[in-house]
N, C-alpha and C positions, 0 to 999 in steps of 0.2 A: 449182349444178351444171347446170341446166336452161339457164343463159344462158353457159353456158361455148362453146356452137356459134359465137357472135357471135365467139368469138377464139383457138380454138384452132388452126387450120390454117393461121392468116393469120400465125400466130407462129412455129409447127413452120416452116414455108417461108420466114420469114423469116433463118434459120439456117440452112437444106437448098436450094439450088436443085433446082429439078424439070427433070430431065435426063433419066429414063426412068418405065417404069411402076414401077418395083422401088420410085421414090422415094414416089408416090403408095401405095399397096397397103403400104409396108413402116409408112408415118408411120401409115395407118390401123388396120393390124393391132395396132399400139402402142399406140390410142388404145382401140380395141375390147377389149383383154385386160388392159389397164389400167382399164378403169374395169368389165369380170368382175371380176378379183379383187379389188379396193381396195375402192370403194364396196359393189359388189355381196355379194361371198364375205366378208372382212373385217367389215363397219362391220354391214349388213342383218342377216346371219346370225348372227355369233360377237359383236361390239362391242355393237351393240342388247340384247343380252341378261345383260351384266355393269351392270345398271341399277340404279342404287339405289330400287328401291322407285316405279318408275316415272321415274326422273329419271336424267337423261345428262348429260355433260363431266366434264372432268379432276378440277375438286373435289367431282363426285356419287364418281368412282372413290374418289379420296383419302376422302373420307366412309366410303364404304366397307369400305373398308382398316382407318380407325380404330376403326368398329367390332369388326371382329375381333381386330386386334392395337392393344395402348397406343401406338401410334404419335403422337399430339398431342403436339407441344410446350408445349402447355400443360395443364399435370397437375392437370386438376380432373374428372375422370371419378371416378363412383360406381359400385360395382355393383348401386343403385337403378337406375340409367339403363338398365342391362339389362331391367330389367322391363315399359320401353316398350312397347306390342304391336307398334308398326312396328321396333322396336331387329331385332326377328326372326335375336337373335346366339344362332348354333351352332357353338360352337368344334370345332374338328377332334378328332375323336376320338383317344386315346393310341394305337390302333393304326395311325394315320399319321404314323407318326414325321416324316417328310418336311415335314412341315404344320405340326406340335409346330414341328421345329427352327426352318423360316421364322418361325415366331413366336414364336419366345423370341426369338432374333439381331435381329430387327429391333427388341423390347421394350428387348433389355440394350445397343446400342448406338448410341449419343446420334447418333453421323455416321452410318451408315445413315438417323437419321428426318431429321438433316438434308440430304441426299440426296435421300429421299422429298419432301418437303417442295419444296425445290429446283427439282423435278423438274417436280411440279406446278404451281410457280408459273411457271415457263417457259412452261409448256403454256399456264394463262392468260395470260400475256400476250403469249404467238402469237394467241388468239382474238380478243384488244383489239387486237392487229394486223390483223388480219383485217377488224374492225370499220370500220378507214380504209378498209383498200385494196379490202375487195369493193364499195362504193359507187362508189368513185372507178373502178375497172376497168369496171363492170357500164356504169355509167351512160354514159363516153364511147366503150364499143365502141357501145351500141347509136346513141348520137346522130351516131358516126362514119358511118353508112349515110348521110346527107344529102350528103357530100362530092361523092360520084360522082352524085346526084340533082341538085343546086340549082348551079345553075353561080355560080363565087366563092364558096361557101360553105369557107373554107378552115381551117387547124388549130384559128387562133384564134376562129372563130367555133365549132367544136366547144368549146374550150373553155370560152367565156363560154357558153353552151345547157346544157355539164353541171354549169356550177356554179351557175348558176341551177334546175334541176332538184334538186342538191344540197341547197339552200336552201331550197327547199320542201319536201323529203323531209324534212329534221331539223327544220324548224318544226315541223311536222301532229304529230311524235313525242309532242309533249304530249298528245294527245286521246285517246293510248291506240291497241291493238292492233287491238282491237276496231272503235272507230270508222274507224280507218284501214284494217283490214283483210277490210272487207264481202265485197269486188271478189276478194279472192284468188284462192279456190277457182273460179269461172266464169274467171277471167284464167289463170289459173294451164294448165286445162283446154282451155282455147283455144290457150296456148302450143304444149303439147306435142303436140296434135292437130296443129297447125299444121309444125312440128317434121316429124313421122312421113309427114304427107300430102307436105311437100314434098320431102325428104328419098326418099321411095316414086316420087314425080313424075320426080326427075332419075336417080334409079337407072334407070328402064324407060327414058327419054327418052334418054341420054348412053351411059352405059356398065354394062350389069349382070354385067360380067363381075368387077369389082371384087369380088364375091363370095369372089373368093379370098383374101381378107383374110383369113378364116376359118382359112388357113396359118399354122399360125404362126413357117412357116421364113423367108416376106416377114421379120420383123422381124431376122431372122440377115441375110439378102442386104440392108437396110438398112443395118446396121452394117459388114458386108463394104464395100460400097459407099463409102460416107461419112465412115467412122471419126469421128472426132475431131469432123466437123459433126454425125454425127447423135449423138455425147452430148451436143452442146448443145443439140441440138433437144429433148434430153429435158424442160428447162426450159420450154418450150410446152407437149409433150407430157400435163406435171403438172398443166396446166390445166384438163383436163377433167376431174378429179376434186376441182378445186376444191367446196368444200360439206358435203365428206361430214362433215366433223366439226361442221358448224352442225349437221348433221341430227342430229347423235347428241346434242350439246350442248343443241337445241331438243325432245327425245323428252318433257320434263314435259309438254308440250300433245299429242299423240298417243299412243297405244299401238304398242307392237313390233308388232304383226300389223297393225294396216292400214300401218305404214309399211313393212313388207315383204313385204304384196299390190301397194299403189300403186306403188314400186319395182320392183319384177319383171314385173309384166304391165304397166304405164305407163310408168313414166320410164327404163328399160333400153328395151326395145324402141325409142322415138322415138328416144331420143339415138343407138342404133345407126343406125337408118333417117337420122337425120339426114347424122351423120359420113359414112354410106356414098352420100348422094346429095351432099354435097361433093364427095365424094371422085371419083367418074365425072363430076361436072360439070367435075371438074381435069382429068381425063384427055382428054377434050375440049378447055377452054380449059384450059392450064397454067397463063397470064399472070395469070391472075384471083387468083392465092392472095393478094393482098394487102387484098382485101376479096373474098372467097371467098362468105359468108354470104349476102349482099345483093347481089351479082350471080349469086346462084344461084336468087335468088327468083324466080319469073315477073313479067315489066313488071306486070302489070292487079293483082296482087299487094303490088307493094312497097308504097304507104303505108300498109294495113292492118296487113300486118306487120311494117311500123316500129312503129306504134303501140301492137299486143301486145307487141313488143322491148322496148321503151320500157317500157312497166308492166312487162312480167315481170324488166328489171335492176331497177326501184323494190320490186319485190316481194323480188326477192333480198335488195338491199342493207334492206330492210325485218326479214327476216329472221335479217342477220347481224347486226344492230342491237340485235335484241330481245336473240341469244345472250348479246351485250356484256354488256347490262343485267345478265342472269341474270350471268353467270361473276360480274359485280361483288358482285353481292345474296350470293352466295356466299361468295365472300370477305371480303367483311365480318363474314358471320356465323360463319364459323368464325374469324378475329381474323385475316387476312390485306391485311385495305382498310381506310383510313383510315373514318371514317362517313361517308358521306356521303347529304341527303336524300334519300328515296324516296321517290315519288308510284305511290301503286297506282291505276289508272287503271280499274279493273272491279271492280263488287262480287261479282260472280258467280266471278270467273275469281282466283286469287289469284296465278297466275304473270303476269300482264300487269302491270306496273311501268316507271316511267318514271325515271330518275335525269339531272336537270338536267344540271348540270355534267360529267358521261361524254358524254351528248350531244351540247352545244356545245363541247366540247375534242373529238369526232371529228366533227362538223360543220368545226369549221376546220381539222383537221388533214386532209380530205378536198380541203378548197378549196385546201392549200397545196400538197397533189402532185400533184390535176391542172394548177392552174396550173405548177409547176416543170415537172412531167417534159413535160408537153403531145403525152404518146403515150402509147397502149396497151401499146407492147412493153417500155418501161423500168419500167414499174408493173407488167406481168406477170414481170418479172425479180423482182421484191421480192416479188409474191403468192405467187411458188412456195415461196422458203424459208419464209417465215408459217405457210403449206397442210402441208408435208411436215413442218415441228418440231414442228407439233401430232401430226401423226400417228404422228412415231416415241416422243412420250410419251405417247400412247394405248396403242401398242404395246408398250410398255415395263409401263404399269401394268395391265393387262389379261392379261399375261401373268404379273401377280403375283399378280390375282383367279385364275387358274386355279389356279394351285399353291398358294393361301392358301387362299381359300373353296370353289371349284369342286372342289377335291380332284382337276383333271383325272390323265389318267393322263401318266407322266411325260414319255413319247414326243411323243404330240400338246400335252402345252404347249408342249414345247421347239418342236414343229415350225411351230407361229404364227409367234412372233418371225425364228424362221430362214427361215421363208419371205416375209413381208408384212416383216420391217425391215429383211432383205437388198434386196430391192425399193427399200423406204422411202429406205434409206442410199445406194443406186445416183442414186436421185432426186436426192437432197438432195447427194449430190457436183455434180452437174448445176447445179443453181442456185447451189452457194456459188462458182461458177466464175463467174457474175455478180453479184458483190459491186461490183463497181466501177459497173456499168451497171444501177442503181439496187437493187441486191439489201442495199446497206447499209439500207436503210430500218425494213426491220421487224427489224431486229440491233437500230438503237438504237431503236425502239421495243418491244420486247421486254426492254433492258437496263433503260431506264426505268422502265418497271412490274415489272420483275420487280424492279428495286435499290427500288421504294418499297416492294411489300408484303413484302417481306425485313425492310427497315428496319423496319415497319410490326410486324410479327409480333414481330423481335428484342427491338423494346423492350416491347412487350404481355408478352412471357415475364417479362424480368427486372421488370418492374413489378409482376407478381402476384405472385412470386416475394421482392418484398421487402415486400409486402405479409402474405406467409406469414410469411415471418421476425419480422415486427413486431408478430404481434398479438399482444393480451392475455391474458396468461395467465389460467386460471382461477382461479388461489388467489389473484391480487389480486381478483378479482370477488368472491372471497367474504370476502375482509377486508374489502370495501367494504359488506356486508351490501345487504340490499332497498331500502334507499332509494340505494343508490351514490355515496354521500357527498355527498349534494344533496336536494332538493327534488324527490318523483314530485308531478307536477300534471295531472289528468285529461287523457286525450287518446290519440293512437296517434302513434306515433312511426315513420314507414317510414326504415331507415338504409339507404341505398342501397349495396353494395360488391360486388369481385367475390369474396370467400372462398367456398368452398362448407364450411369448418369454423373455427371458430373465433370471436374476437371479432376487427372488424378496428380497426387501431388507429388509422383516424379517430373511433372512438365516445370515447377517452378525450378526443382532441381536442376534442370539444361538450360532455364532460363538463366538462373545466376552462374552456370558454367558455361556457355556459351556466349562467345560476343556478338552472336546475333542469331536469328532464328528464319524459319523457310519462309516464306509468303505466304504458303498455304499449309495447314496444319489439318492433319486429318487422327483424330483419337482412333486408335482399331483395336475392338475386344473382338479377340476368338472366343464363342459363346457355344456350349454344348446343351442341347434343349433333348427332352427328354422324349425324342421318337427318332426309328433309325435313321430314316432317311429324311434331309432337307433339298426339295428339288432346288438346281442350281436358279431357277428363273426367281425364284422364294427365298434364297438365302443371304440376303444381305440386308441392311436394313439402315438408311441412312439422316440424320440430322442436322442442321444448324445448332452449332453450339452458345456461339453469341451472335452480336448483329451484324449484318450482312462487312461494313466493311472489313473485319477482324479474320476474312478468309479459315475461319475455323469451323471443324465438321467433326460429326463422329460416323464408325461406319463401325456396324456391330452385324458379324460374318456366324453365322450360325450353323453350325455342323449336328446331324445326329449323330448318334454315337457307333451307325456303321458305315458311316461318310468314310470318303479318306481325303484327305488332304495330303495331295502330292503334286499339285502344282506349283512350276517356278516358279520366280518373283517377275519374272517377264509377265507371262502369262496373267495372273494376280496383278499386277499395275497396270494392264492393259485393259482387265474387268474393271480395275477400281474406278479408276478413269473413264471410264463410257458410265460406270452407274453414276458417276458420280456429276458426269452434263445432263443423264436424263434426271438425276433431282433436282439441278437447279432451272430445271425446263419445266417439270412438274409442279415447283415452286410458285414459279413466272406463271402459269398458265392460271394455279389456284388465289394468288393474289389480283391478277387480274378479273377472275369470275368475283371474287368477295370485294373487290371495289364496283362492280357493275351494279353487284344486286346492292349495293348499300348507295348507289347514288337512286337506281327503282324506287327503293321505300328505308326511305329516312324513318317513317314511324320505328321498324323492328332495329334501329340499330345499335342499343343495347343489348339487345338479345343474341343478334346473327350476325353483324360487324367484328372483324379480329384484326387487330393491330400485332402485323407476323413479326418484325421487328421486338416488339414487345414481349413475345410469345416468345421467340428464340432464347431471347436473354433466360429465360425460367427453364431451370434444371427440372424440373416436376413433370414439363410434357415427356408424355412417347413416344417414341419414332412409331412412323406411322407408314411410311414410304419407301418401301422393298427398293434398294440399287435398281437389281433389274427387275422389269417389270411386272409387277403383280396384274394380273387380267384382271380380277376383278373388280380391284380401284380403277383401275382404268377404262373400264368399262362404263363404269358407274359414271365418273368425271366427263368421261365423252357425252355420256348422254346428257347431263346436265346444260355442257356447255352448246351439242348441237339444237338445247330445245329452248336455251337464252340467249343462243346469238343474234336474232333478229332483234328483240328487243336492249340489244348489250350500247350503253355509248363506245364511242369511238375510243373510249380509254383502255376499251379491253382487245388490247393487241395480239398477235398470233408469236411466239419466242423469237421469231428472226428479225421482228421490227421493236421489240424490246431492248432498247438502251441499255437500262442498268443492266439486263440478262447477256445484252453481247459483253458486255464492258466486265462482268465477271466470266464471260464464258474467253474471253483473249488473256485475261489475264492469269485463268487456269492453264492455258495452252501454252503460255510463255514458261510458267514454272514448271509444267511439262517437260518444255526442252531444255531445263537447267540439270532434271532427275532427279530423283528418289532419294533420300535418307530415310533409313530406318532407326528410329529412338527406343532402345531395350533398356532396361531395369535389370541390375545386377543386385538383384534385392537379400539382405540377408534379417531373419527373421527370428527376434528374441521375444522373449519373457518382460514382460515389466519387474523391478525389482521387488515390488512388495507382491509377486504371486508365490502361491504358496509351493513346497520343495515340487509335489509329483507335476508339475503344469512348467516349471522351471526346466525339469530331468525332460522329458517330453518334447517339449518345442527345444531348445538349447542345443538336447546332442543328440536324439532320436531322430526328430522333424530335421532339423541340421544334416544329419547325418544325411538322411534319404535325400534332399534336396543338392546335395553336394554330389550324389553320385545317381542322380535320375541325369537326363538328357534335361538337357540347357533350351531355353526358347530359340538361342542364334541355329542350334544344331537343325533343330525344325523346320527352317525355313533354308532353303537352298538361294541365299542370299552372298554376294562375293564382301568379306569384310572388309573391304575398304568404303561400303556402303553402309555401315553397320557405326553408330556410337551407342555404348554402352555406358551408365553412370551406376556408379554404386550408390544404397537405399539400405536404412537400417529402419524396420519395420518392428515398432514394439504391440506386443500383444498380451 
């Protein structure tokens, strides 16, 4: 937003000639109460503060959303997962009906979540729009100021200087945010000082009568005037609130209050000061709007402030870069992007990440629109619709956090959208009226990413989905008795799948390929739950799968979606391992208190007696019992047990005088020292034959395709493969 001064008035006027002052005073008035309300009123105030938990964009909202209502199309939610301390879910009370109904209707109807769903993936892939064209805009407005400086310095040379700058900006991306971004803060600081002062300079010098902008009836005698020219101007005009949704989208790295002190008392104020010493230097020279910015600077002035120009669009396009990254990182974790690798480039910082491949596919797709279009104003054509669809699906889903979580009252929700997407949609008719003059751009690239992580999601659903369908029942498990009709041979066994219940039915596949199997079997779903972060003491969550002698467990590892996951398999089998003696300690402890109180009072032992044995066998319970330790249950447990142990018999022993608990805790230790195999699924994933052609084309060679060239499960886990078997799985859907 701060480099939007470089092109917004040189764009407005390239649609508006300047014929009087009404023309000047009406474009600013436009510019100054559009970027009050949008950025300022909107995104600072009201948008900043539907935050997930510290974190912004369309898939924090969406996040959000599913926290409180089932909205996931992929139906592996627990009501363990509530008990996250960041989950921080407070369903709407029965006395707001209003809130109740939004949340059942959206629960009971499949097209509503895909809608929602939809909606959000638009939105990202407005922002991966974004990610081209605010480099490719930022970079040759500002290099454009040379033209009128360097005599012969002509298009083409602006455009070999921005694509060169291009090329150096997406190389450095590898070394992190951090290393690249020392300079920001003093650069940044400089800009807008720089901004305000000169801006302040041409106001007193030129004309300070422009003050009248402050009318807001200039913008009515604008459209009186112009008609038809000044709606299209509105397409320039969008340009100065270019950013606001990087800002919301980039909030993981800042807090809501200093970005809306820095905002209010810094970056409002310059950017007005700026616009308005434009604006009186117009009214002076008219002819100048074509490069307005840079013939408004003082002579003794310009190269300095080419050069802050210069870094502050590197800094921008730095910034929408990073958003990229993030929206990506999101997506993937919630099952919406194919995988692809991530490089976390900070050990301190866990948001600063770097993904290869996003990178150099908007590295080149940056070098192919400045070389095509080879102006500012046909790539300002295509920023605006990018800039506006993001915001009317910000505005869309923000106004369903009001009505869903916020409980607003019913007036002021309705009067957000009607006010800021009445706006939105005034905008957004404005740019789709330059569709032909480069406004197609970010259409198909929006289509693009939005038709892969569609694709992407579609078949992740029906593949876990036939996954559910397929697995093993339990009553063959126990016809197969403890050994499962094979050879147990000391060791740990991790079965990698995504089930969150059940047996999945690649385990019988190793069973009938393998001539024998580990002693202790442990199912592991990596599970992504819809808040950023899952503290390490909360993230795991562990089961009995069958009855105790069957040594079989599940361990379901829950990541938020700005987790990272980069720890080795050492590390990883050394946590699994300790959660995995304090469950069966926590076990022992709780079977021992539930036989105490049931020899106390025989009378309730229908009611409060539980046969854990029994209980294990059933696929239907929840894990209930964090690996590492939840304080709260354990809190809860302690106090129980220090206010029953006087009256406890002698049957409720302390875990180190527990038989069966040593007799499995020796025999976890042994298959311990045999180590680790890890059991992956080389899964490939078709169509049933009677589905019909588009669901066939779709999963077959689309879904096919992406699966084929995302990153592999082995690749993810920094695992040595000689520890690794692999089985191939034909998954019909």
């Amino acid at each position: 937003m701060g480099t939007s001064p470089l092109y917004v008035f040189s764009d407005v006027f390239s649609k508006v000639q300047i014929e009087s002052d009404v023309d000047i005073l009406g474009a600013l008035s436009l510019v100054m109460y559009t970027i009050a309300l949008i950025p300022l009123i909107k995104y600072v105030f009201v948008v900043l503060k539907a935050n997930d938990n510290g974190e912004g964009g369309t898939f924090a909202l969406y996040s959000l959303i599913c926290r409180y209502a089932k909205v996931n199309m992929l139906p592996n939610r627990q009501p363990a997962d509530e008990q996250i301390s960041s989950f921080k879910l407070k369903l709407p009370t029965p006395e707001l009906e209003r809130a109740l109904n939004i949340k059942e209707t959206l629960e009971r109807r499949s097209s509503l979540k895909t809608l929602l769903l939809l909606l959000v993936l638009m939105g990202t892939s407005m922002v991966i729009g974004d990610g081209i064209l605010t480099p490719a805009i930022s970079v040759m407005s500002a290099v454009s100021g040379l033209q009128g400086e360097i005599k012969g310095f002509d298009t083409t040379a602006v455009v070999v200087v921005s694509i060169i700058i291009l090329v150096v900006l997406f190389t450095i991306q590898r070394f992190g945010t951090g290393k690249v971004g020392f300079m920001f803060a003093p650069a940044l600081a400089l800009w807008f000082f720089s901004l305000g002062s000169i801006g302040i300079h041409n106001l007193v010098k030129h004309d300070i009568t422009v003050v009248k902008a402050f009318n807001p009836a200039y913008i009515y005698y604008f459209f009186k005037k112009n008609s038809r020219d000044a709606w299209s101007a509105l397409g320039g005009c969008v340009l100065c609130i270019t950013g606001a949704e990087a800002m919301f989208a980039d909030l993981g790295h800042f807090s809501v209050r200093a970005i809306q002190i820095a905002f209010t008392f810094v970056v409002f104020p310059c950017l007005l000061f700026a616009y308005m010493g434009q604006a009186a230097y117009l009214m002076k020279y008219p002819d100048s709007s074509g490069r307005i910015f840079y013939d408004s600077v003082p002579d003794s002035l310009f190269w300095p402030v080419f050069m802050i120009a210069t870094i502050a669009a590197m800094i921008a396009s730095q910034a929408m870069i990073s958003a990229t990254f993030s929206c990506v990182k999101q997506a993937m974790a919630l099952g919406c992007f194919p995988r692809l690798k991530i490089i976390h480039t900070s050990r301190r910082l866990m948001g600063q990440i770097y993904i290869p491949v996003i990178n150099w596919f908007l590295m080149i797709m940056c070098v192919v629109v400045v070389s095509i279009f080879r102006s500012t104003t046909d790539i300002a054509n295509a920023y605006g619709i990018a800039e506006v669809g993001v915001m009317l699906v910000t505005t869309s889903l923000v106004t369903l956090v009001m009505l869903l979580i916020w409980r607003t009252n019913l007036f002021i929700a309705l009067c957000f959208p009607l006010v800021f997407g009445s706006i939105e949609l005034i905008y957004f008719s404005a740019v789709l009226s330059k569709v032909l003059e480069g406004g197609w751009l970010p259409l198909v690239f929006a289509t693009l990413f939005l038709t892969v992580m569609y694709i992407w999601n579609y078949g992740s659903v029906l593949k876990y989905q036939s996954e559910v369908r397929e697995k093993i029942s339990m009553d063959i498990m126990l016809e197969l008795g403890s050994t499962l009709g094979t050879v147990r041979i000391p060791g740990i066994g991790l079965v990698y799948n995504e089930l969150v219940h059940g047996i999945p039915s690649i385990f019988g596949q190793f069973l009938l390929s393998l001539p024998a199997i580990h002693s202790t079997i442990v199912f592991v779903c990596i599970k992504y739950v819809p808040v950023p972060v899952v503290p390490q003491e909360e993230r795991f969550l562990f089961r009995r799968v069958c009855p105790k002698d069957y040594h079989m467990f599940r361990c379901i590892a829950r990541y938020g979606y700005k987790d990272i996951r980069k720890e080795d398999h050492h590390a990883f089998e050394q946590l699994l391992v300790q959660s995995l003696e304090n469950f069966l300690r926590k076990e022992a402890q709780d079977i021992a208190l539930e036989s105490g109180l049931h020899e106390m009072d025989l009378d309730s032992v229908s009611s409060s007696s539980r046969d854990y044995g029994t209980r294990d066998v059933h696929d239907d319970e929840e894990l209930k019992i964090p690996l590492m330790h939840d304080r709260r249950s354990e809190e809860a447990g302690t106090s129980v047990l220090e206010d029953a142990s006087p009256e406890l018999p002698s049957s409720v022993m302390s875990s180190d005088e527990d038989p069966s608990l040593e007799y499995e805790l020796s025999a976890l230790r042994e298959a311990i020292d045999s180590g680790f195999t890890y059991f992956l699924a080389h899964g490939d994933v078709r169509a049933k034959k009677n589905s019909f052609f588009l669901k066939k084309l779709v999963i077959n060679y689309l879904y096919a395709f992406l699966r084929r060239n995302c990153r592999v499960g082995a690749a993810n886990m920094s695992v040595p493969h000689m520890n690794i078997l692999q089985v191939g799985m034909t998954y019909m859907v």
